[in-house]
C-alpha positions in Angstrom: 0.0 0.0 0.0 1.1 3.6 -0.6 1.3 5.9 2.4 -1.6 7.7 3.3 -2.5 10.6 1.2 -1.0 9.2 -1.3 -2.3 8.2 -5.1 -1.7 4.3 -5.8 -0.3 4.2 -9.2 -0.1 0.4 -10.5 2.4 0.0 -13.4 1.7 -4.0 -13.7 -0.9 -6.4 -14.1 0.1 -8.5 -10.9 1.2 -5.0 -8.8 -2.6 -3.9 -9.6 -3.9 -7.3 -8.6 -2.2 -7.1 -5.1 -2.3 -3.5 -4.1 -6.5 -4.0 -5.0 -6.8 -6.7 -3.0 -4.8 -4.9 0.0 -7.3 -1.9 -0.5 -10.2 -4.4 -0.5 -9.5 -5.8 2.6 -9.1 -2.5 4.5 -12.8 -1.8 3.6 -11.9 1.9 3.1 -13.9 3.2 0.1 -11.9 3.0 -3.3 -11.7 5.6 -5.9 -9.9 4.7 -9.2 -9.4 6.7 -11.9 -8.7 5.5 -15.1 -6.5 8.0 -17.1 -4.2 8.2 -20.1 -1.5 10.3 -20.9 -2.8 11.5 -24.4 -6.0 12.7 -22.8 -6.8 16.7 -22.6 -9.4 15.6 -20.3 -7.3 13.3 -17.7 -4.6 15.8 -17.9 -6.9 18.6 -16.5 -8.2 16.0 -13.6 -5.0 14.8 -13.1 -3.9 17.5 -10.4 -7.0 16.9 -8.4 -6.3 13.2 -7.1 -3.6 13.8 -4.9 -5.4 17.2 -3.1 -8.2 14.4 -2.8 -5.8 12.0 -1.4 -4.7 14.2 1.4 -8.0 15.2 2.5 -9.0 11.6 2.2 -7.1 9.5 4.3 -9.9 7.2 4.9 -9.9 7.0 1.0 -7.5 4.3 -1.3 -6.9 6.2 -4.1 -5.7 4.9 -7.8 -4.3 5.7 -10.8 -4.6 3.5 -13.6 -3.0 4.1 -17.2 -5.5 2.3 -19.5 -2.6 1.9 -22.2 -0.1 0.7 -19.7 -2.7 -1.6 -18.0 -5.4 -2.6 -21.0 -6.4 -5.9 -19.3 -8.0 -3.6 -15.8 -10.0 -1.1 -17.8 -11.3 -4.0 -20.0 -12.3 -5.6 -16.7 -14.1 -2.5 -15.8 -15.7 -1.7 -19.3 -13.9 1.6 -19.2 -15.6 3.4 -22.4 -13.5 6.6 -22.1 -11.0 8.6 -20.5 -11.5 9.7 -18.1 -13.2 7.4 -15.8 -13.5 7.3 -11.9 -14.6 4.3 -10.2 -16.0 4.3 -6.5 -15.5 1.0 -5.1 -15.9 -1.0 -1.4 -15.2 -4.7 -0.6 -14.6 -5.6 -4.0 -17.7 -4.0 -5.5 -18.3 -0.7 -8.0 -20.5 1.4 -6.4 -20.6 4.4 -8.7 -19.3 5.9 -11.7 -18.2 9.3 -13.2 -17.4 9.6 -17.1 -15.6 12.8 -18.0 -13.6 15.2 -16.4 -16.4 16.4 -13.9 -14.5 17.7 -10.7 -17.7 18.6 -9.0 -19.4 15.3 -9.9 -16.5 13.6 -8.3 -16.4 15.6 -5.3 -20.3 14.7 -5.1 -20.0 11.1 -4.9 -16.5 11.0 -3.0 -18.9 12.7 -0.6 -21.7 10.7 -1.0 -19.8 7.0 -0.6 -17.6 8.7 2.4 -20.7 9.4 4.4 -22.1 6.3 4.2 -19.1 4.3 5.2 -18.6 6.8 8.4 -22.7 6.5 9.4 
């Protein structure tokens, strides 16, 4: 696991496999957003991950490159860049499509206030 406040960022197949499960089993809520480099869109979301991160410490937070790790957003029907995932215990729980800062914020909110009541 990365430290806390920090952006997972999984480079291999197996690496993503492991830090997931590792995530999973804390039962913290899990937000993954799946990013390219080429993107205009990811690029402008980009710098808002970590600021989430360090607000977030009861937050796992990760970056995955779909060209660097093809096989996870197949997994995850990832459409288009970019896309967040909000996950807990292994299942998706919600989705945002797009480089939406405010719909992110909304259901980071949303999924952290449920797992603290």
């Amino acid at each position: 696991m990365a430290a806390e406040g920090e952006v997972i960022a999984c480079h291999t197949v197996e690496e993503w496999t492991e830090k997931l499960k590792a995530a999973n089993e804390s039962k913290k809520l899990i937000v993954i957003d799946f990013t390219a480099t080429w993107c205009p869109p990811c690029r402008f979301i980009a710098p808002i991950f970590p600021e989430l991160a360090k607000k977030h410490l009861d937050v796992v937070f990760f970056k995955v490159d779909v060209d660097e790790l093809n096989a996870v957003a197949k997994e995850f029907d990832v459409q288009a860049m970019p896309t967040i995932i909000f996950m807990k215990e292994g299942e998706v729980k919600d989705t945002v499509v797009g480089a939406d800062k405010n719909e992110i914020l909304t259901k980071l909110q949303k999924h952290t206030s449920v797992a603290a009541a």
